[in-house]
C-alpha positions as CSV (number, residue, x, y, z in Angstrom):
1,X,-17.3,-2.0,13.5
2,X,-17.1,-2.3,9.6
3,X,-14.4,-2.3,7.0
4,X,-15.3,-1.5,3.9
5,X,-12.4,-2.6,0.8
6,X,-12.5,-0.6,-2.5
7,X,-9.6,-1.1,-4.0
8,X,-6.0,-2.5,-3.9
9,X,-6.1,-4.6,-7.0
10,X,-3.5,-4.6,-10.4
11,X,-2.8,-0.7,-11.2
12,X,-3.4,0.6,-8.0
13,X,-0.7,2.7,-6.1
14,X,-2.4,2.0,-2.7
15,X,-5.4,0.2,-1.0
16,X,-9.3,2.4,-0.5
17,X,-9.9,1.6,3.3
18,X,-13.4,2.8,5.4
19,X,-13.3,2.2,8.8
20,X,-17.3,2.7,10.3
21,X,-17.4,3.2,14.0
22,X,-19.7,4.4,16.6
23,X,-21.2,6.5,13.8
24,X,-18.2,7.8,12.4
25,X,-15.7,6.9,9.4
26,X,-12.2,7.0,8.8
27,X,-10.9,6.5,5.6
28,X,-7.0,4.7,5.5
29,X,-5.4,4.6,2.6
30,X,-6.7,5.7,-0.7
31,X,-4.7,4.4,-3.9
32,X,-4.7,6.3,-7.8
33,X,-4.8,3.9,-10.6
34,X,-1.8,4.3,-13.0
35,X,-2.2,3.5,-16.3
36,X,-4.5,2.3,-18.7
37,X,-6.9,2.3,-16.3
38,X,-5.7,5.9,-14.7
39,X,-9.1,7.4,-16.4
40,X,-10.9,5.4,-13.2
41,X,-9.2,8.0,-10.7
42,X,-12.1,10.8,-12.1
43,X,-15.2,8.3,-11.5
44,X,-17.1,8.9,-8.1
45,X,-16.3,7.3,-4.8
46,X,-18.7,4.7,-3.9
47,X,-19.2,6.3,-0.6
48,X,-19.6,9.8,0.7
49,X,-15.9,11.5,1.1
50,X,-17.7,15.1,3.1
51,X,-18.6,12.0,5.9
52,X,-15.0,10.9,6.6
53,X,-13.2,12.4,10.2
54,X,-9.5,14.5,9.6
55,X,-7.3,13.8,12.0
């Protein structure tokens, strides 16, 4: 099992949480900056969001 952090600091309204299990990912969580830094909410994910499960 892995957990993968990517993000939660300062501006953010929420953590970026992957969960990788038995070949599959689950994604908890997933924070907007606000702000001055709100132009970081349009830059790409630094993982693949078409692999994550919906539950």
């Amino acid at each position: 099992m892995r957990v993968g952090f990517y993000g939660g600091v300062e501006g953010v309204t929420g953590s970026c949480l992957l969960l990788e299990a038995d070949n599959k990912k689950v994604l908890i969580d997933c924070g907007l900056f606000q702000g001055l830094e709100e132009h970081k909410n349009y830059e790409p994910f630094p993982f693949n969001p078409r692999e994550m499960r919906l539950f």
